[in-house]
N, C-alpha and C positions, 0 to 999 in steps of 0.2 A: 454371475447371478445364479441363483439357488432355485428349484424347482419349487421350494416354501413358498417366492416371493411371488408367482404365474399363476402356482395353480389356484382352481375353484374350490373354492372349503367347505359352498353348499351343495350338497350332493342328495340325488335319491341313492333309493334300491329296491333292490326284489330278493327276493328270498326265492330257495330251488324251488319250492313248492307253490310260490306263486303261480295263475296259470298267461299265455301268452296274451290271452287278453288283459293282463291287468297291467304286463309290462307294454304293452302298446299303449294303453290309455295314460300311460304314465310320462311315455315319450311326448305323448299328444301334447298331454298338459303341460309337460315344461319345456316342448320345443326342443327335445335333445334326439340324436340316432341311438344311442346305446346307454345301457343301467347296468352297472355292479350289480353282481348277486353276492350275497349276504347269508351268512350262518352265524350261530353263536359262537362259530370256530374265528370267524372272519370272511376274508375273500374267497367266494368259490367261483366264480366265475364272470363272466361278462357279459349281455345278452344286444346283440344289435338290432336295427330294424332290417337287414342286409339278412342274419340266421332266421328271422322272424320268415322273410319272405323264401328265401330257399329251402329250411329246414324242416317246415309247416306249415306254410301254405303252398308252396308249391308241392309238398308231397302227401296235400291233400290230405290234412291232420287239422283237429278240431280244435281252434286258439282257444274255445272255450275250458274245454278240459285238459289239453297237453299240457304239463307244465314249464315252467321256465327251465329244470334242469337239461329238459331231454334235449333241448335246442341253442345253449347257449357254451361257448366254449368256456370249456375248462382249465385250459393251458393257456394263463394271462400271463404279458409283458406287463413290469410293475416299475416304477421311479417310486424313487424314495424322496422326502421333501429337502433332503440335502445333496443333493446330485446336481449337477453342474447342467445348464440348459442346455450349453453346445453338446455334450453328451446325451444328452435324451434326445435331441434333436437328430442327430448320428443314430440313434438305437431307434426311432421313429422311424425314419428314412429305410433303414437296411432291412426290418421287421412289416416294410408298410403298414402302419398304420397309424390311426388320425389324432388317439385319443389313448391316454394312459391314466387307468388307476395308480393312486400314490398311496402306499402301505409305509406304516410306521409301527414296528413293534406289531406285527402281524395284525393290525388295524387301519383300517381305510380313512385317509382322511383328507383326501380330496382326488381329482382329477385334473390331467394335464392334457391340453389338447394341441395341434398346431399353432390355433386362432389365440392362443396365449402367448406361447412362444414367439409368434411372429409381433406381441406387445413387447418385446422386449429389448436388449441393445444389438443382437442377432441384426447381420446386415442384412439389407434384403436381398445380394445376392446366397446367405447362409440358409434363410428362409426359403427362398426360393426355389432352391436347388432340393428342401426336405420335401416340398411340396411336390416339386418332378419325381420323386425317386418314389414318394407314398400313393402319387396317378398314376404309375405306369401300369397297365391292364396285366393281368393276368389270362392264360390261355383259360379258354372254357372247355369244361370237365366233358367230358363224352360219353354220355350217358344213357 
């Protein structure tokens, strides 16, 4: 099975210059943790509610005027919509993480998350086990 046939084809976005308020209220609205950011280039980055809360509100920075670029990571894991699921599965797990932009032709045109993957012929121990390897905590920073 193809990552075309999982993933979600409706997608928002933000743009770098959007500001943190407007990607929170966007998460709000459509019940998601994270938004593509969007140029007329394409993909520039990804923005969570996880950077929202560590990279700006916790360092005490104004959601209203900071914008999305300063806070959102710019070095995204990307699936293509023809890649094979047990491999994105594999590339989830080792990368932790929950949710993949799908670029086609340096064009976003959907996302791929566990909650899809686990819709799929993936066993539940294959699922399972992505979903162990993408909880495992990470050491807190020392700061």
């Amino acid at each position: 099975m193809k990552v075309r046939d999982v993933m979600t084809k409706s997608i928002v976005t933000v743009s770098p210059e959007d500001t943190i308020k407007d990607a929170a209220r966007i998460m709000q609205q459509h019940n998601i943790g994270s938004v593509p950011v969007v140029d007329a280039t394409g993909l520039v980055g990804i923005v969570t509610d996880r950077d929202i809360v560590i990279r700006n509100i916790a360092k005490g920075q104004d959601p209203f005027s900071t914008p999305v670029k300063n806070v959102m990571t710019a070095q995204v894991l990307t699936a293509t919509p023809d890649e094979d699921v047990q491999s994105i599965s594999k590339k989830m797990s080792t990368q932790q993480v929950r949710r993949l932009p799908v670029v086609e032709n340096q064009k976003l045109v959907g996302m791929v998350s566990l909650g899809d993957l686990a819709t799929t012929g993936m066993t539940n121990m294959d699922a399972s086990e992505a979903l162990a390897e993408i909880s495992k905590p990470s050491k807190p920073l020392n700061r």
